[in-house]
DORO-933036 format. One record per residue (C-alpha): residue number from 0; residue in three letters; x, y, z. Coordinates in steps of 0.25 Angstrom, whole numbers, padded with zeros to 4 digits. Each point is the difference from the previous one (the first is absolute). Layout:
N
  drenba  vogu   east  north     up
     NUM   Ala      X      Y      Z
...
END
This chain:
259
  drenba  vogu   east  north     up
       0   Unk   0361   0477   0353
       1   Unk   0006   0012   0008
       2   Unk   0004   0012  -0006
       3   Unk   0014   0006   0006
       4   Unk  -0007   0014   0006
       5   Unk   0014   0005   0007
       6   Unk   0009   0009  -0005
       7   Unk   0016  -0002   0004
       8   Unk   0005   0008   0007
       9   Unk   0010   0007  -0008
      10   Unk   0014  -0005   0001
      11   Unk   0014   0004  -0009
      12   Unk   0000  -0006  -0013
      13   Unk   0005   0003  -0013
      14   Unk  -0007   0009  -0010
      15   Unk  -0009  -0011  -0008
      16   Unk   0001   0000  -0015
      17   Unk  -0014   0006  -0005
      18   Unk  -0003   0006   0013
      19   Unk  -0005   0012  -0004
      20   Unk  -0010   0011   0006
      21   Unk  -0014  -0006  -0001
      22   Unk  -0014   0004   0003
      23   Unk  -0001   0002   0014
      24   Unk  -0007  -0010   0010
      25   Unk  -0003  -0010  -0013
      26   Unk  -0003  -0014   0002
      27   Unk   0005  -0010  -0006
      28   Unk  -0005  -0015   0001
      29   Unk   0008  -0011  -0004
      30   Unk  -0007  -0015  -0003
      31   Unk   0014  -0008   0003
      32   Unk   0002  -0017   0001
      33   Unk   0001  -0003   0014
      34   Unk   0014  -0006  -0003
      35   Unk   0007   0016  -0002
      36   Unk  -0008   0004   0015
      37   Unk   0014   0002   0006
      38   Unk   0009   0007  -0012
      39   Unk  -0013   0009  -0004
      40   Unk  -0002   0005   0013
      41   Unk   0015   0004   0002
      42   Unk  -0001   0005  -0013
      43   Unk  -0013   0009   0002
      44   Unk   0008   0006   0013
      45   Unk   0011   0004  -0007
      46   Unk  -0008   0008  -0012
      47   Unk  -0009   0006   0010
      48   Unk   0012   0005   0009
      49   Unk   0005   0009  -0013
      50   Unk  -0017   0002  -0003
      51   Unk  -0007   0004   0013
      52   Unk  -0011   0004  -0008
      53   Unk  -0002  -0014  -0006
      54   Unk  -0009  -0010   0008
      55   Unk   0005  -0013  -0006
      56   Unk  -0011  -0013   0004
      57   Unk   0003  -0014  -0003
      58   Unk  -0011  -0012  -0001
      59   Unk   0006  -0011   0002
      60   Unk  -0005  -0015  -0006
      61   Unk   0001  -0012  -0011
      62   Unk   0002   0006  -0013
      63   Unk  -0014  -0007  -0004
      64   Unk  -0007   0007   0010
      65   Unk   0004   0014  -0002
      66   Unk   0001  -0001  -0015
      67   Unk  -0015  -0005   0002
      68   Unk  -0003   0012   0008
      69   Unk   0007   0011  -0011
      70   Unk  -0011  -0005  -0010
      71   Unk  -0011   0001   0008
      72   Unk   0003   0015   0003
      73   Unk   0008  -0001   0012
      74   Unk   0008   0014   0002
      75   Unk   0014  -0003  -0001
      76   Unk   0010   0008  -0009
      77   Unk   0012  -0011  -0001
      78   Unk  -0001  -0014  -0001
      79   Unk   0013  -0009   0003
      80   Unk  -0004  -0013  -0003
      81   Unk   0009  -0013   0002
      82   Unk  -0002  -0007  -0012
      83   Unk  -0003   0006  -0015
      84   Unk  -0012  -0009   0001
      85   Unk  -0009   0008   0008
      86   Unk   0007   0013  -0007
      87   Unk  -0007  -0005  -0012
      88   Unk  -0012  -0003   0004
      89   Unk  -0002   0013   0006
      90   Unk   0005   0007  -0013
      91   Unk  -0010  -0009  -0009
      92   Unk  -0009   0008   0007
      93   Unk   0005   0014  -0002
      94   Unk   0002   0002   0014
      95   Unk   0016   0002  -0003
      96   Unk   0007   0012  -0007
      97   Unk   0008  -0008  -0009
      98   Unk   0009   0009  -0002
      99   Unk   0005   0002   0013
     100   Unk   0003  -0016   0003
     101   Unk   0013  -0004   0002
     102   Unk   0008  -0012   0006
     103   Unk   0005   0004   0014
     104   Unk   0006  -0013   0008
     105   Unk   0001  -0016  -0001
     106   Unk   0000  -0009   0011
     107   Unk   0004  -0015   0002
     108   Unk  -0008  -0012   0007
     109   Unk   0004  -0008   0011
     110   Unk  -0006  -0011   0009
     111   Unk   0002   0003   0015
     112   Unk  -0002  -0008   0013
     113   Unk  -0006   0005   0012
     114   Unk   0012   0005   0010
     115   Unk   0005  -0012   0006
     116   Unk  -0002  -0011  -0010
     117   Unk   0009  -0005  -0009
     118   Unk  -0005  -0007  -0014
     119   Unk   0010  -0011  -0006
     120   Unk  -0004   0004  -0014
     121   Unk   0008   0005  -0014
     122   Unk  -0012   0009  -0008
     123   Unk   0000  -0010  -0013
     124   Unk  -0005  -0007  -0011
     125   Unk  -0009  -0008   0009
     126   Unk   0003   0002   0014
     127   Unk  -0005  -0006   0011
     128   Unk  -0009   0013   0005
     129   Unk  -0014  -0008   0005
     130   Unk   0008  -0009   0007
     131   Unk   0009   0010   0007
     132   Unk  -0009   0007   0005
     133   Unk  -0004  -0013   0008
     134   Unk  -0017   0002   0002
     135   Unk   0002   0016   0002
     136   Unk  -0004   0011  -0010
     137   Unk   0006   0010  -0009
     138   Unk  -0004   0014  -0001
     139   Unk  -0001   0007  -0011
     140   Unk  -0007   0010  -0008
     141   Unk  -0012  -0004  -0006
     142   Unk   0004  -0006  -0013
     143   Unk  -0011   0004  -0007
     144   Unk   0001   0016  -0001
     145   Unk   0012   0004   0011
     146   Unk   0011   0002  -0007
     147   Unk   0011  -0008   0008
     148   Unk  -0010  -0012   0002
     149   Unk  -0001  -0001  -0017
     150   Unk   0015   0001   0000
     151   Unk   0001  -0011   0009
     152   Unk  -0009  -0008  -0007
     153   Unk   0007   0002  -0013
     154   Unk   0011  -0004   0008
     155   Unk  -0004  -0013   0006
     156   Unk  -0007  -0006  -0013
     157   Unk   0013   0004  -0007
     158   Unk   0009  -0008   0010
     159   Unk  -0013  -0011  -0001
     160   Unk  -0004   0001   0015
     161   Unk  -0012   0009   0000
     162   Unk  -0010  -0012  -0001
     163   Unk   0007  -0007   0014
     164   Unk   0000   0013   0007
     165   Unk  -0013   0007  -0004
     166   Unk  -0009  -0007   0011
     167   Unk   0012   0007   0010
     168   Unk  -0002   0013  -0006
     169   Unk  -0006   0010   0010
     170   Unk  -0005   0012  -0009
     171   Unk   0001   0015   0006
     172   Unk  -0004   0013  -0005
     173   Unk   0014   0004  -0004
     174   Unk   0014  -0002   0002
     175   Unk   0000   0006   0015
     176   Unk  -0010  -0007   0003
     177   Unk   0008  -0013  -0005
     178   Unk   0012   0003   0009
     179   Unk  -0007   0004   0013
     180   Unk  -0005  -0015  -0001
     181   Unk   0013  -0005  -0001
     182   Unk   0005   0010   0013
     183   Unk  -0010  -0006   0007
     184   Unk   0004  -0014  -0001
     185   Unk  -0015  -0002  -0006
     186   Unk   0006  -0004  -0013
     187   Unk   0013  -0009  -0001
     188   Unk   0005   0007  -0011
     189   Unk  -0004   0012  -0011
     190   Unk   0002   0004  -0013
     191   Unk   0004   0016  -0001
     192   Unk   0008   0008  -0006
     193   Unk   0013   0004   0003
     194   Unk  -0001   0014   0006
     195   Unk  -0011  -0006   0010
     196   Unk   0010  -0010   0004
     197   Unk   0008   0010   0006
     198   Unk  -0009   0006   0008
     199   Unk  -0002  -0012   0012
     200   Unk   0011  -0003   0009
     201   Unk   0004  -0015   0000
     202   Unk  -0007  -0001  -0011
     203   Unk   0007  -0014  -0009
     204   Unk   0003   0002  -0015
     205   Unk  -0002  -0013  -0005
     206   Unk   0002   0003  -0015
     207   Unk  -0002   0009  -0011
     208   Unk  -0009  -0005  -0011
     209   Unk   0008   0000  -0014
     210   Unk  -0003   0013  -0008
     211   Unk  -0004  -0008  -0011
     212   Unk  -0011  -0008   0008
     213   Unk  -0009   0012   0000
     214   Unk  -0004   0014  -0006
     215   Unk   0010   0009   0000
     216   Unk  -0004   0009   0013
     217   Unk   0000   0014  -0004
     218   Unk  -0008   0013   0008
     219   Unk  -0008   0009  -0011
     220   Unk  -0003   0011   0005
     221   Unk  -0010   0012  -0007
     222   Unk  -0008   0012   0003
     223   Unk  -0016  -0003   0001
     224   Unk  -0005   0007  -0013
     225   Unk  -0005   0012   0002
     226   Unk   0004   0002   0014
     227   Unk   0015   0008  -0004
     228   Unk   0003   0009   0010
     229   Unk   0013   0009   0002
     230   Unk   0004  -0007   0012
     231   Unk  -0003  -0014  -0006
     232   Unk   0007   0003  -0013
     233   Unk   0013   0005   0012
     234   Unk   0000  -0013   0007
     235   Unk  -0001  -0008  -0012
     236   Unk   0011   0007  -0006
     237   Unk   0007  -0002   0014
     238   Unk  -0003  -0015   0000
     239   Unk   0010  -0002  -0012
     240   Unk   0012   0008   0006
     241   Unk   0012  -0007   0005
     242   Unk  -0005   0004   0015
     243   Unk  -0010  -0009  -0003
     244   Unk   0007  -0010  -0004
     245   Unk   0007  -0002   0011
     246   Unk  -0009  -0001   0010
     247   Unk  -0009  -0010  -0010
     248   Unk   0016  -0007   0000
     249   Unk   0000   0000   0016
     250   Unk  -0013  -0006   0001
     251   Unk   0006  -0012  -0009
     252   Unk  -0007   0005  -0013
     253   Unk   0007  -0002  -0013
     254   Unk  -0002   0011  -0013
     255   Unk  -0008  -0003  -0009
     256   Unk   0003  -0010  -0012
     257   Unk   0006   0011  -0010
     258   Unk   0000   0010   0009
END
């Protein structure tokens, strides 16, 4: 995992709710699912252009992995996890400040082709998937702990495929790692989410997988307990402004169910 070191370079942007004088020169570290790398990052910028004394760091990885890693001591003061799974087992473990936990964003799952292909398929009760994918494989997350991989799973049993395509399936580490196989033509096709499909050019959209085939996909997102700080308490405030929201909106998030 890489941690973002680099402060931006301060740019004109509207006064962010809850960005409010903080300690200064305080870290903050930030445990996020690979799947929010491009919006958090925007989103880390823009607090940190109104809070030059906040040094916000972001570790990016599966949900399973850094969920994992907040248990076992890992020094992180937020935790934005792709799937209210993971958020649980961390807070099983009094590793989350309960208190502090709220749904942020949701997300939708897709099935892409690498850039060039095209797939002749309708995502369905029983669609032709194996043979579609004519003797190549299909990345996804690994469907036993990453998030987007066990919505894919749920997904494909569901629609009754699962067992024809499981021997395809090509596991990664997390969802990135999913769609880099698929930009690289080492993969025919992939199973992410939707945000991640927007990210490779030429990229095919083969379908979206029926909300009801799968877990609602929601982002839970909580302070690590006992780690509150004045800046983290700031950008998680700043997190559920409408400035926020928009820029999740831009990177093709959806608010949260309820929200």
């Amino acid at each position: 995992m890489s941690f973002r070191l680099l402060k931006a370079v301060l740019v004109s942007t509207p006064l962010v709710m809850g960005a409010l004088p903080v300690i200064a020169q305080e870290a903050v570290v930030i445990f996020a699912a690979a799947s929010t790398t491009t919006a958090m990052d925007e989103l880390m910028d823009q607090f940190e252009a109104v809070n030059p004394g906040v040094d916000l760091r972001a570790s990016y990885a599966a949900s399973s992995i850094l969920a994992r890693q907040i248990t076992s001591g890992a020094p992180a003061h937020i935790f934005f996890s792709a799937s209210p799974q993971w958020m649980a087992y961390a807070a099983e473990r009094g590793a989350i400040d309960e208190a502090s936990r709220f749904d942020l964003v949701s997300n939708k799952l897709v099935l892409v082709a690498a850039p060039g292909r095209q797939m002749d398929v309708t995502i369905g009760p029983g669609f032709p998937l194996a043979e579609a994918l004519d003797g190549g494989r299909l990345a996804m997350g690994d469907p036993d702990h990453v998030p987007a991989g066990i919505y894919g799973r749920e997904a494909l049993e569901s629609l009754g495929v699962w067992t024809a395509t499981e021997p395809s399936v090509a596991r990664t580490m997390d969802v990135r790692g999913a769609l880099a196989l698929v930009e690289r033509g080492e993969a025919v096709a992939g199973i992410v989410y939707a945000t991640d499909a927007t990210l490779v050019d030429g990229l095919v959209v083969v379908g979206t997988f029926p909300a009801d085939s799968h877990g609602t996909i929601v982002y839970p997102i909580a302070a690590v307990a006992g780690t509150g700080t004045a800046a983290s308490n700031a950008f998680l405030a700043f997190l559920k402004s409408d400035q926020a929201a928009d820029v999740f909106a831009r990177h093709g998030f959806g608010p949260a169910p309820d929200a």
